[in-house]
C-alpha positions as a Markdown table, in Angstrom:
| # | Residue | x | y | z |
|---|---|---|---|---|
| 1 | Unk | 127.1 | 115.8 | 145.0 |
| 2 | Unk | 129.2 | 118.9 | 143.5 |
| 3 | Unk | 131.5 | 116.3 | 142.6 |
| 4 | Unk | 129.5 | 114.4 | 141.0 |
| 5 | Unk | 128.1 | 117.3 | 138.8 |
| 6 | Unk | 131.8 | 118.5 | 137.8 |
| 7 | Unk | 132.6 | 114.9 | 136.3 |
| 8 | Unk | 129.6 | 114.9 | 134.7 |
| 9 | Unk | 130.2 | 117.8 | 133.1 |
| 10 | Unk | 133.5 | 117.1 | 132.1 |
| 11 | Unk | 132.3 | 114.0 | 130.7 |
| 12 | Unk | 129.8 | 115.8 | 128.5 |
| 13 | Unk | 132.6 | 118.4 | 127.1 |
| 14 | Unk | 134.7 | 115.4 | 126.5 |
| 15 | Unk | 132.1 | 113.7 | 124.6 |
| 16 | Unk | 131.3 | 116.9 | 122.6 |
| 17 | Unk | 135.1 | 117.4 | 122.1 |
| 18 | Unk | 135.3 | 114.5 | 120.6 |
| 19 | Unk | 132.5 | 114.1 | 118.3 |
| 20 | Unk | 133.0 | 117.2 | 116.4 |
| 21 | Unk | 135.5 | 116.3 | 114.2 |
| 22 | Unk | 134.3 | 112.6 | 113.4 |
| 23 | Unk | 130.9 | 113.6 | 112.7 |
| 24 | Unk | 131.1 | 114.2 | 108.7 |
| 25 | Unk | 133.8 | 111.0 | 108.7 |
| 26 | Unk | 133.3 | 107.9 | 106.5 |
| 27 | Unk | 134.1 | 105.7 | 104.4 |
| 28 | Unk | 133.6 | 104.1 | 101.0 |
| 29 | Unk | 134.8 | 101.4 | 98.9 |
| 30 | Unk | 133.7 | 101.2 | 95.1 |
| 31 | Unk | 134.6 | 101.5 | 91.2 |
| 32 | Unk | 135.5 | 105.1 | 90.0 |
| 33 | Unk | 132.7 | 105.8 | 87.1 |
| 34 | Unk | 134.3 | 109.3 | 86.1 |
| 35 | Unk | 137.3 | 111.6 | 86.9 |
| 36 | Unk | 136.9 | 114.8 | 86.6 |
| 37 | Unk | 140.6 | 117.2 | 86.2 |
| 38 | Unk | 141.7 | 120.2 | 84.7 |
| 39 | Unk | 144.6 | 118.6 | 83.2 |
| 40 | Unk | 146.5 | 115.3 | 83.5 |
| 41 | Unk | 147.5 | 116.0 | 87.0 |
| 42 | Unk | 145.1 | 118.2 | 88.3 |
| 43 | Unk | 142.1 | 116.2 | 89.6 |
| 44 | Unk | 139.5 | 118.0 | 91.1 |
| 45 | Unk | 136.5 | 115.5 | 92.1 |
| 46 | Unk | 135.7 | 112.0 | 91.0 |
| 47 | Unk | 132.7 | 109.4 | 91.1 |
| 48 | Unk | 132.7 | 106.7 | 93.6 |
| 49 | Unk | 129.8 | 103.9 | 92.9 |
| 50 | Unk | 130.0 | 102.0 | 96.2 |
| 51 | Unk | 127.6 | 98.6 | 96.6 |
| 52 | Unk | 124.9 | 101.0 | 97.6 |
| 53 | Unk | 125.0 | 104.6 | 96.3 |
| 54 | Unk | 127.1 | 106.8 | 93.9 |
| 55 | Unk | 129.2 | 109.6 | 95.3 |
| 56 | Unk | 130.5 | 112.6 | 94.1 |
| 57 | Unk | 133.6 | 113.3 | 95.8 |
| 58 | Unk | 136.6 | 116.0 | 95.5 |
| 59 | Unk | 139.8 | 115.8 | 96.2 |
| 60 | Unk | 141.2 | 117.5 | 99.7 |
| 61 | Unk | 144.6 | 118.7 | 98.4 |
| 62 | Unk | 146.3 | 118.0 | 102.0 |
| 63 | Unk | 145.2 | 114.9 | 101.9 |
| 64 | Unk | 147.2 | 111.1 | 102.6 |
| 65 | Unk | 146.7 | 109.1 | 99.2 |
| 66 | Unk | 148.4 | 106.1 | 98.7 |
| 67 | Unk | 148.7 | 107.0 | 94.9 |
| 68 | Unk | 149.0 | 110.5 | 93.1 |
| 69 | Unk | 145.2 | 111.3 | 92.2 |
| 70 | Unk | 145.3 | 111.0 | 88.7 |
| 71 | Unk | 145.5 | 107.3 | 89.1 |
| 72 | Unk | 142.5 | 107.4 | 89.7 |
| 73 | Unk | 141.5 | 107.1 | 86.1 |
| 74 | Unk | 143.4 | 104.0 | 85.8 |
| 75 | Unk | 141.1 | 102.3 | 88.2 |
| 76 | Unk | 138.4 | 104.1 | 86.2 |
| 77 | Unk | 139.4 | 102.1 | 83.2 |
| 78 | Unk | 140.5 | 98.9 | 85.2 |
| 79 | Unk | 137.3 | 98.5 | 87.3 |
| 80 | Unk | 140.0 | 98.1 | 90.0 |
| 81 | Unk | 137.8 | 99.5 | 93.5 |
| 82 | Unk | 139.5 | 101.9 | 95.8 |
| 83 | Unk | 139.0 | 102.4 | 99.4 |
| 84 | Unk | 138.6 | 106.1 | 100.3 |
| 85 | Unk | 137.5 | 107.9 | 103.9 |
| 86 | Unk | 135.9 | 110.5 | 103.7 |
| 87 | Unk | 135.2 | 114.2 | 105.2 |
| 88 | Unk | 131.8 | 116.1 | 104.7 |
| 89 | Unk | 132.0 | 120.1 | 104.4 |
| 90 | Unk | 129.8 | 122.1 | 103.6 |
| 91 | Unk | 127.5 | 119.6 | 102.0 |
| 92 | Unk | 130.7 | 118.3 | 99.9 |
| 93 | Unk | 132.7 | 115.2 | 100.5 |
| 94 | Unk | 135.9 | 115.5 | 100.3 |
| 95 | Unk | 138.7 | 112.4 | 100.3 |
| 96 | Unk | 140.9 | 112.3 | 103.2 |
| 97 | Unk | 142.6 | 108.9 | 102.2 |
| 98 | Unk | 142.3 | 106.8 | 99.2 |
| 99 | Unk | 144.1 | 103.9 | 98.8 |
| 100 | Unk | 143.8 | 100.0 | 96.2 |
| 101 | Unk | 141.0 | 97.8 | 97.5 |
């Protein structure tokens, strides 16, 4: 029975262990609408508008991007989607990854 109890509660820690970084994880595929940058290079956020909702999303500096962000406003012009997981903090998302659809 103690045995029993100890794997259990391993299992639950696991479980909890794992969740905790996943649970703000997503991710959208849609046209950008609007770029928003301090300068030609220096994109802070942009608008996703995904089949279903429009997103507000800014740019996590550390993160893996297929392309520099300020291509973004090329597929803002093109109409071109992009695929792009994304990390809530703090009420923010923030893109991880973005990459061509």
């Amino acid at each position: 029975m103690r045995v029993l109890l100890v794997v259990l509660v391993a299992i639950v820690a696991f479980a909890a262990c794992g969740s905790d970084g996943a649970e703000g994880a997503q991710e959208a595929t849609g046209v950008v609408l609007a770029v928003d940058a301090r300068s030609l290079t220096d994109v802070r956020s942009f608008t996703l508008k995904t089949q279903d909702e429009t997103l507000e999303i800014r740019i996590d500096p550390h993160g893996d991007y297929s392309f520099p962000p300020s291509h973004l406003r090329n597929h803002a012009l093109s109409g071109q989607p992009v695929r792009v997981e994304l990390d809530e903090r703090g009420g923010d998302l923030f893109a991880t990854e973005m990459e061509d659809a």
